[in-house]
C-alpha positions as CSV (number, residue, x, y, z in Angstrom):
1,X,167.6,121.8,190.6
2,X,164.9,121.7,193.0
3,X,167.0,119.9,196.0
4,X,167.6,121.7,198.9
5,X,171.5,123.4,200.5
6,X,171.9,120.4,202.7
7,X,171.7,117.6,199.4
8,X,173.4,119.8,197.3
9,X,176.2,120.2,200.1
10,X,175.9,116.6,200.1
11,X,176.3,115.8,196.8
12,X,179.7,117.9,196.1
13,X,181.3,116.8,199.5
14,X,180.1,112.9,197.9
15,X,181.9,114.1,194.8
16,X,184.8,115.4,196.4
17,X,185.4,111.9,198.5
18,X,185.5,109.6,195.7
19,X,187.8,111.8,194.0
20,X,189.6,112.3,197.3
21,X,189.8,108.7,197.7
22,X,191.2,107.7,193.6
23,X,193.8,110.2,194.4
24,X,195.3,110.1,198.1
25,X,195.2,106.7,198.0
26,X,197.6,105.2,195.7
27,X,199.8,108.3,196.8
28,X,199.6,107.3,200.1
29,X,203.0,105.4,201.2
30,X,204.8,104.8,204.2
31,X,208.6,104.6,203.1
32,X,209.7,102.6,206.0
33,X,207.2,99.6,204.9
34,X,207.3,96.3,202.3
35,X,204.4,96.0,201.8
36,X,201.8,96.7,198.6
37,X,199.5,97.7,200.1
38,X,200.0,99.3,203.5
39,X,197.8,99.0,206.5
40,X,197.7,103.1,206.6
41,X,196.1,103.2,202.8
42,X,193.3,100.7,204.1
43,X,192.9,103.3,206.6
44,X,192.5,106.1,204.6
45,X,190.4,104.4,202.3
46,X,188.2,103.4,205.1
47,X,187.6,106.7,206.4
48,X,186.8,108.2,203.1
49,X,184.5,105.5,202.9
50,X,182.8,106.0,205.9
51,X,182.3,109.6,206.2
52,X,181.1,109.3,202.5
53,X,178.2,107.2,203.2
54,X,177.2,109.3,206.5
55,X,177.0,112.1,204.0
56,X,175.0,109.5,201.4
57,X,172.6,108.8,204.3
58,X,172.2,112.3,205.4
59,X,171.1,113.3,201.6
60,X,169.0,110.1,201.6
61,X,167.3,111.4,204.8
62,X,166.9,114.8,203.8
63,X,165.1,114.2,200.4
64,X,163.0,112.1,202.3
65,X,162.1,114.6,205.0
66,X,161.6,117.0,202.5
67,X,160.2,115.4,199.6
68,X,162.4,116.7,196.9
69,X,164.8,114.4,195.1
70,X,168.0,115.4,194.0
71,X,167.6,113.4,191.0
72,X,167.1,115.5,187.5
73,X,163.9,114.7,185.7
74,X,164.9,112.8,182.4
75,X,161.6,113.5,180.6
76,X,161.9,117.1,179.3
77,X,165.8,117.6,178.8
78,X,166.0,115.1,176.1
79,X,165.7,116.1,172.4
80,X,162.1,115.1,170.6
81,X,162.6,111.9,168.8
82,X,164.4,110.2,172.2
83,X,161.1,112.1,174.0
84,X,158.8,110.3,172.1
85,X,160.8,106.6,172.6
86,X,160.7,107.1,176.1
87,X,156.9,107.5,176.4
88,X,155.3,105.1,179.3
């Protein structure tokens, strides 16, 4: 992969935070409340959420500075017969 530390920093702390966010959330209780779903899991949630898209916005802003995508090429990796389908 041609993409450079600070993308690929990006793109395991990004992978981290959704996986952060299916787990701590739903684990996430106050015992002391009624209700489903608690004002501190909205919270959480939220803050996941934010700091994930500063990090999506960093990457976004580094492969743009730098002009290297973190995106795998497609054309090259595939087997022959899907190769020759995907010709443009």
């Amino acid at each position: 992969m041609n993409s450079s530390r600070l993308s690929q920093f990006c793109d395991r702390a990004l992978e981290a935070g959704w996986l952060l966010a299916v787990l701590i959330t739903p684990v996430f209780f106050n015992v002391y409340s009624s209700r489903v779903f608690e004002p501190d899991k909205l919270t959480t949630l939220r803050a996941l959420a934010v700091v994930m898209a500063v990090l999506w916005l960093t990457r976004l802003v580094d492969e743009a500075t730098t002009g290297v995508s973190a995106a795998r090429p497609v054309r090259g990796k595939l087997p022959r017969r899907v190769n020759a389908l995907n010709r443009e």
